[in-house]
N, C-alpha and C positions, 0 to 999 in steps of 0.2 A: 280622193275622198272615199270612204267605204260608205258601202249602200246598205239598206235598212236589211232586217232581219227578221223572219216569222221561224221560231221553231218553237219547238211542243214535242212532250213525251207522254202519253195516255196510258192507262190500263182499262181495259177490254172487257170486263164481264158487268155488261149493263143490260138494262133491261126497256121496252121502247118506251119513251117520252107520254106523258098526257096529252091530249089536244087543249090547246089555250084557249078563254073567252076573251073576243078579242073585244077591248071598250075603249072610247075615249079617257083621256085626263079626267076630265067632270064626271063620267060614270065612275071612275077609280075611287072618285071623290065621294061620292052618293053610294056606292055599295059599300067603302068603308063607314060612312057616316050609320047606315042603317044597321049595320053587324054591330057597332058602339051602341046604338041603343035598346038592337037585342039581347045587350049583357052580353054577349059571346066572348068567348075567351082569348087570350093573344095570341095562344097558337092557332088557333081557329081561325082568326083574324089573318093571321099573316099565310096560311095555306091557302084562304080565300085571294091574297094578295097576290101570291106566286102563280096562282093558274093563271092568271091573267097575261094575255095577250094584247101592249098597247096600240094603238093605231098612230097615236104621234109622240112626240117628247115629251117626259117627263122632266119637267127643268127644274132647276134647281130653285129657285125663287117661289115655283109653282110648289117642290114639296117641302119646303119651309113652311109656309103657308097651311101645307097640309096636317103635317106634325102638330105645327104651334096648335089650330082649331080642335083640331082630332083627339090630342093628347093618345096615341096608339102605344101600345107596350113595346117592350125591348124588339119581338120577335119581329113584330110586323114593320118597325122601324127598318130592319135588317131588309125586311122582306119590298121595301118600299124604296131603300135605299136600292136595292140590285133591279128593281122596274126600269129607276130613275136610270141606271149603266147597259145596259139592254135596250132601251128606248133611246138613247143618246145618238144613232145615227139617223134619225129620225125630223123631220123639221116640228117645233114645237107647234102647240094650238094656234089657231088664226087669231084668236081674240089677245095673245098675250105679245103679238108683233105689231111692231111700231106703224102708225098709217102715215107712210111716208111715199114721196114718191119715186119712183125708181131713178137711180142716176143715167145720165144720156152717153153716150157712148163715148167722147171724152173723155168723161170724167172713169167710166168703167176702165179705159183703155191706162188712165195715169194711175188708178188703183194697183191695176195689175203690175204698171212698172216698179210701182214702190214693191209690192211684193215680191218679186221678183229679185229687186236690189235686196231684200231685208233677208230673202235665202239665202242668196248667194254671197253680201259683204257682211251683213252686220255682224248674222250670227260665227263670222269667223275674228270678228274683233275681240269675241271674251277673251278676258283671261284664263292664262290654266286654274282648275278650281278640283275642289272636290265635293260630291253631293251624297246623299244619300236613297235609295229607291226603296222603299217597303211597298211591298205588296202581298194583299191578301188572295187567295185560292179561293175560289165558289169553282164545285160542279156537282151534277145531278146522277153521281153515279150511285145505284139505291142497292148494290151489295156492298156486304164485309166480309171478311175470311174468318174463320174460328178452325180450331181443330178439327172438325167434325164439317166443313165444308163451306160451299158460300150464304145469306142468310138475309132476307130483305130487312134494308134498312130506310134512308129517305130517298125522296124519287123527287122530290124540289131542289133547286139550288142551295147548296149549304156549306158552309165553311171548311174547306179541307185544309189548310193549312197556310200559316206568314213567314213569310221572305224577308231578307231584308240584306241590300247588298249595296255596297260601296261604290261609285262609279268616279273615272279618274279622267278629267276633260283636257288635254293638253297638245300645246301646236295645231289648235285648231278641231282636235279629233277627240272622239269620247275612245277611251284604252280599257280595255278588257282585263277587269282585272281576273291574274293568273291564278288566283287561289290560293291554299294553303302551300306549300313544299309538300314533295311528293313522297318523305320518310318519314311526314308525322304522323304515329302511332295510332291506330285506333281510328271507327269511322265519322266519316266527316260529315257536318249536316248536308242539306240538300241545298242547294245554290239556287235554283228558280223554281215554281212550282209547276204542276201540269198544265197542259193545256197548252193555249198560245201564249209565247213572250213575244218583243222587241224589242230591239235595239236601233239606231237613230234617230231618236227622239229630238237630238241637239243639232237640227240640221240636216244629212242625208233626208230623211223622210221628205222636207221642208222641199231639200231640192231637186228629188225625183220626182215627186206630184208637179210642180213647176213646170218641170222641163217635158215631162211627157203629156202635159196639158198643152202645151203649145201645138203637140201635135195632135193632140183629140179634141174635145169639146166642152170648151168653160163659160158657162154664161149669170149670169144674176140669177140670182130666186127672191132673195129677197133683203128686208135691214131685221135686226133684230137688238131686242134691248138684254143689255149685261152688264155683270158686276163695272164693266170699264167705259162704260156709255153706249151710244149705238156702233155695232159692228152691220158691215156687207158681208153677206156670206152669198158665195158661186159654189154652184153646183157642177163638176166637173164627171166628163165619161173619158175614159182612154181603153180604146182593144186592143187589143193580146197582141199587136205586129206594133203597137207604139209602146208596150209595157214595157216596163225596167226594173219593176218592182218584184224583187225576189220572195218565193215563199219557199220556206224549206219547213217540212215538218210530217213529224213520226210520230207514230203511238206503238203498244205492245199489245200484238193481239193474245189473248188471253190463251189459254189449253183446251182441247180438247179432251171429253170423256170415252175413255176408252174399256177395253175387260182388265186390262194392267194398272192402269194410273189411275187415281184419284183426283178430282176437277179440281184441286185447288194444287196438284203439282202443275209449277212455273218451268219442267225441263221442258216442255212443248210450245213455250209460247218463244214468239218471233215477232221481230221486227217490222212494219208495214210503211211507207213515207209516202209523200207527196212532196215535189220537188218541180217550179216551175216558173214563167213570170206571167200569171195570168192576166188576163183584162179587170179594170175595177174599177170603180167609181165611189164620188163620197161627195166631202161637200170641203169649204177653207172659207172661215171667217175674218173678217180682213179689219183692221182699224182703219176709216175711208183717208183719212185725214196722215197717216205716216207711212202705212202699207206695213204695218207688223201685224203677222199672222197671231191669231190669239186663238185657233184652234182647228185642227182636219182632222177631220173621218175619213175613214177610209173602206172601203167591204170588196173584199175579192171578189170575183166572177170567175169561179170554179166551173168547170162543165158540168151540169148536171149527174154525167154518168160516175165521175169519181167522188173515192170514196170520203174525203173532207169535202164535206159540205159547206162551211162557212168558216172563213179565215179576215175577222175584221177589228180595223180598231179605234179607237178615235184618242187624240191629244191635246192637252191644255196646256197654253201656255201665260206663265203670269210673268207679273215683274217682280224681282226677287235681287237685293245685295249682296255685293262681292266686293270685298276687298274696301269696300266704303264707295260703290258706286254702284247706280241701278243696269240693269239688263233682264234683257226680256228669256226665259230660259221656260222648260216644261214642272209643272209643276202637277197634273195629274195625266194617266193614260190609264185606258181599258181595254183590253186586247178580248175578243169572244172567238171559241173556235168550236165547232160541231161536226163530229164524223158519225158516218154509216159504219153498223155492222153488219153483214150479210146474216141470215139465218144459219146455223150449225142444229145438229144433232139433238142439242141439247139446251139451245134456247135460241126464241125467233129472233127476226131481223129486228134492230133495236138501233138508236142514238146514241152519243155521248156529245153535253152539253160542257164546255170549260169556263168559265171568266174570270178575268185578273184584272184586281183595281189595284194601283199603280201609284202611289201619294212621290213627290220627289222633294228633301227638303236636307235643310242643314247645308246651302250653301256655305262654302268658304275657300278662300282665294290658296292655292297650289304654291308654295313657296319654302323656301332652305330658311336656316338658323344657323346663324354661325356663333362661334365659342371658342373667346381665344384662351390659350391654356398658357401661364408666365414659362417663360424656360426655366429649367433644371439646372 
């Protein structure tokens, strides 16, 4: 089975982060409602949006909800959308979870078996299939290059560019697709965007949290209400001597300015990685009743001293046809990653913010066509 995958490729010339105002949901709610009655603009509105630092989840139902009453512009929707993906590791408000009472250890113990089975057998019963991953680029990097050097532009999360890439599910395994041939002419687009990606979505992810939870620590937090009814969602920790969770991931430290070079020549900049399987924790939402996982987060435990700071992600899974039959497969992921830069010569110690939302769609079943030709 191949195991899940963190890589990322960054560029370097950033400048440091804002400090966020950190508020609940219903503060998010009440300072946009009062910017709408101040007449305030959309971008105004949605810059208000982005400082913002939340305290719990922003769900989904919660900013439906928000949109529909608020009616907020294009900007801020964007802006309310990436809280909503940013907040996602997060357990939602207290007031928007089920007052249930928690299941008895039984019943937790036969949860965990169906999960457990639904890792390890179910998701190798698909069939081969093919799908599609779009994903869009946010990062918070607030330079541009021109001729004449680097040049402040946004310093909020903002749209850097969409992906969009075929995935090929077979005997069990998600296959890499190889890419173009290696003699066609002219260059090629760009295959993922910066920042963090993944790969095991279909599985691996599913069964390395599993496996390394048996030997860390998985317990209830709590029930919560979703599109699919109530889910149990365990909060799980595993350290760095039970991890198996690989992170592999590099950025491009930018050039230095010297009496020779120009800060916008790229012959000086190099290579930097992070390469490890740290300790991590997250959470795994469970359907109590068959034990199909319907969603994990996940947040690395980086040592504080290096320099990626945050490598996290979390995945949805829905139900989706194939071939004319249901299965349970991923249907969105959000991968965030955050590196230090030390201070240089020529600008202070600073951030880089990534995130990639993740939509998977267009299933359809992996299969031959035959064509018979009459003889000659």
């Amino acid at each position: 089975m191949s195991r899940p995958m963190l890589i990322a490729i960054l560029a370097a010339m950033i400048c440091p982060a804002l400090p966020a105002q950190h508020m609940t949901v219903d503060q998010l709610r009440e300072m946009l409602a009062a910017q709408k009655a101040a007449h305030k603009s959309d971008g105004d509105i949605a810059g208000k949006v982005a400082a913002v630092g939340l305290t719990e989840e922003l769900t989904r139902p919660a900013l439906d909800k928000m949109e529909a009453d608020l009616q907020p512009g294009p900007k801020t929707i964007e802006a309310l959308d990436l809280q909503a993906d940013v907040s996602g590791f997060l357990d939602p408000p207290p007031g928007e979870l089920p007052t249930k009472d928690p299941p008895d250890a039984a019943t937790r113990d036969q949860m965990m078996r169906k999960a457990i089975e639904f890792a390890a057998i179910t998701m190798h019963r698909m069939p081969d299939f093919l799908a599609t991953r779009a994903t869009r680029g946010f990062d918070d990097q607030p330079l541009q290059i021109s001729l004449s050097g680097w040049f402040p532009a946004q310093r909020d999360l903002h749209l850097a560019g969409t992906f969009t890439q075929q995935i090929t599910y077979r005997d069990g395994h998600e296959v890499s697709d190889p890419g173009p041939p290696g003699d066609v002419a002219g260059p090629q687009p760009q295959a993922s965007p910066d920042g963090l990606t993944t790969t095991g979505e279909f599985g691996p992810i599913l069964a390395t949290v599993i496996t390394d939870a048996l030997k860390g620590q998985m317990t209830f937090s709590h029930w919560e209400q979703t599109s699919a009814g109530v889910t149990a969602v365990f909060h799980f920790q595993i350290p760095q001597d039970a991890s198996h969770y690989p992170v592999n991931f590099c950025w491009i430290e930018g050039p230095r300015l010297n009496s020779y070079r120009h800060i916008n020549d790229m012959a000086d900049a190099h290579l930097n990685c992070y390469k490890g399987t740290p300790a991590y924790h997250g959470s795994i939402s469970i359907d109590p009743a068959t034990g199909t996982v319907l969603r994990i987060a996940i947040e690395s435990d980086v040592p504080p001293k290096d320099r990626l700071a945050r490598a996290d992600l979390f995945v949805e899974y829905g139900t989706v046809e194939i071939g004319g039959r249901l299965y349970t497969c991923p249907v969105r992921s959000v991968a965030i990653s955050l590196v230090r830069f030390p201070a240089t010569e020529v600008s202070p110690a600073r951030t880089m913010l990534c995130l990639n939302d993740a939509t998977f769609s267009s299933y359809h079943r992996f299969g031959a066509s035959v064509r018979v030709v009459p003889a000659q």
